[in-house]
C-alpha positions as CSV (number, residue, x, y, z in Angstrom):
1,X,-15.6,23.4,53.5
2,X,-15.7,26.3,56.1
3,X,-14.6,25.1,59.3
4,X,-14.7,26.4,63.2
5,X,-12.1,25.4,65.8
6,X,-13.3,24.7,68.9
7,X,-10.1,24.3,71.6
8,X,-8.8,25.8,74.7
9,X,-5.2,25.9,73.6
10,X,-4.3,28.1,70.9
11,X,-1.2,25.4,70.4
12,X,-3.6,23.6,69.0
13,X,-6.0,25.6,67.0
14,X,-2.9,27.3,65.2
15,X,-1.7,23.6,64.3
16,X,-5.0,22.7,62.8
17,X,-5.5,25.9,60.9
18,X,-1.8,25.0,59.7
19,X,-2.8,21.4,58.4
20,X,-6.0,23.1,57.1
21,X,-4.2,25.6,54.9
22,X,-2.5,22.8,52.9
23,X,-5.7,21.1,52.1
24,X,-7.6,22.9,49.1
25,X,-11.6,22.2,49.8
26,X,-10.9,23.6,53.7
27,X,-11.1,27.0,55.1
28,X,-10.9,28.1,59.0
29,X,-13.4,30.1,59.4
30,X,-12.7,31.1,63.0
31,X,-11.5,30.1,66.5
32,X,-13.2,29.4,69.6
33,X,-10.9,29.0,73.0
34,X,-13.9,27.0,75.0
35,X,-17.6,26.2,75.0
36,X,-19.3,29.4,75.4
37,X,-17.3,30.9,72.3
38,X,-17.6,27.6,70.4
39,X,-21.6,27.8,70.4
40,X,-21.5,31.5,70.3
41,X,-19.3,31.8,66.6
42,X,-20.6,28.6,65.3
43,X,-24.5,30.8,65.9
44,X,-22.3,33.6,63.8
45,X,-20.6,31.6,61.5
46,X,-22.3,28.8,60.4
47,X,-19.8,27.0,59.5
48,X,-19.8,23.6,57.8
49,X,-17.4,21.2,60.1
50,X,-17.1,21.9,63.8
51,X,-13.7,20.5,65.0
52,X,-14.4,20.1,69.0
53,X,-11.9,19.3,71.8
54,X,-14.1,17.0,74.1
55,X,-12.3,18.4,77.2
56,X,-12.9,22.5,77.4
57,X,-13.3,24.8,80.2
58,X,-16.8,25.8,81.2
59,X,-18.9,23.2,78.6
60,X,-17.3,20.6,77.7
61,X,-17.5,18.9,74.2
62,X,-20.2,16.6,74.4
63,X,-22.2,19.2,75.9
64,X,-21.4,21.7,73.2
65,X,-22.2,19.3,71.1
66,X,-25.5,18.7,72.0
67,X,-26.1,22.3,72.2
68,X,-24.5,23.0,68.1
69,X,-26.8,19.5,67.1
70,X,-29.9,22.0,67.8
71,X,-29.0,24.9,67.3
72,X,-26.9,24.8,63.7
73,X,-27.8,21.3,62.9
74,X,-26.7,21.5,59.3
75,X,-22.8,21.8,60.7
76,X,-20.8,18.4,60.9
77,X,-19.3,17.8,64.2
78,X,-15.7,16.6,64.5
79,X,-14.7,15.4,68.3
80,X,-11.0,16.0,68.9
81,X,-9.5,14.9,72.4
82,X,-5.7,13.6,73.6
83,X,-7.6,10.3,74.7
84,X,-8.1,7.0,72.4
85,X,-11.1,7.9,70.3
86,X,-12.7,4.8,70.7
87,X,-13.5,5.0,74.3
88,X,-15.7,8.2,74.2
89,X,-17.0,7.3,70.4
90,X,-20.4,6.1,71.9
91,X,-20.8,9.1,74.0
92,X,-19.5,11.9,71.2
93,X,-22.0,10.0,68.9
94,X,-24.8,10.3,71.4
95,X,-24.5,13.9,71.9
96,X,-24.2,14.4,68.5
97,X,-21.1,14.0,66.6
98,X,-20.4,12.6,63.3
99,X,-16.3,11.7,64.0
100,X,-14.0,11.7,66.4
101,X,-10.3,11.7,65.8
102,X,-7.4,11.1,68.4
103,X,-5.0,14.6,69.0
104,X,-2.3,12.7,68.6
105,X,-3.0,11.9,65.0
106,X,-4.1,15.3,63.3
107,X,-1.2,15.7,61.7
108,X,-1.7,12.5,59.7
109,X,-5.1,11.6,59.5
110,X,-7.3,14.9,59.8
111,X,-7.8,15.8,56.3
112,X,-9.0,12.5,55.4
113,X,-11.3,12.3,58.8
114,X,-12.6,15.2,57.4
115,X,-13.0,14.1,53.7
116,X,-14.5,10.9,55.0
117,X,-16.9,13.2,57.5
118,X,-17.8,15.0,53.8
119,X,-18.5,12.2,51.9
120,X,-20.5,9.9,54.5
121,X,-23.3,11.5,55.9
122,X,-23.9,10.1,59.3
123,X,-21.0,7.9,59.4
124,X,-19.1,8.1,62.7
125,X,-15.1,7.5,61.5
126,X,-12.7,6.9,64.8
127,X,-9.8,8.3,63.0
């Protein structure tokens, strides 16, 4: 699974892309440090998961989301934020997303969020 990076903090996009590497079916296929650059390389790209910090400079998530639902609609949508998933589920599903998964837990839980994602179609996983 190829997979874009959407965050404003390189801390965090190099963390992911380290978790990524140790998983076999998942390969970073770029980096994006805020909305603009997030629609812009997943246009390029094409890649098949989107992970997306809901809080970015310039577009936020949700709005980036909406815009990547149109625009590469064949791309999975991951939301990724420091706040509990559950509270801005409904919105990240109405613009778009197929998961969201709390910062705090990428460490432990992101490879299966994003096997879950893989294997459920439409499904909308909090963690």
């Amino acid at each position: 699974m190829r997979i874009l990076i959407a965050d404003d903090s390189a801390l965090v996009r190099h963390g992911v892309t380290d978790i990524l590497a140790f998983a076999g079916n998942c390969e970073v296929c770029g980096e994006a440090k805020d909305g603009a650059d997030a629609i812009q390389k997943a246009r390029e790209l094409l890649p098949d998961l989107i992970l997306l910090d809901i809080s970015m400079p310039g577009l936020n998530g949700l709005d980036v989301a909406r815009v990547l639902r149109k625009e590469v609609p064949a791309a999975k949508i991951m939301m990724m934020s420091q706040h509990d998933p559950v509270l801005f589920l409904p919105r990240a599903v109405e613009a778009g997303a197929d998961a969201c998964i709390d910062k705090s837990r990428l460490g432990t839980d992101l490879v299966a969020a994003i096997e879950s994602v893989e294997r459920n179609s439409g499904a909308h996983p909090n963690r």
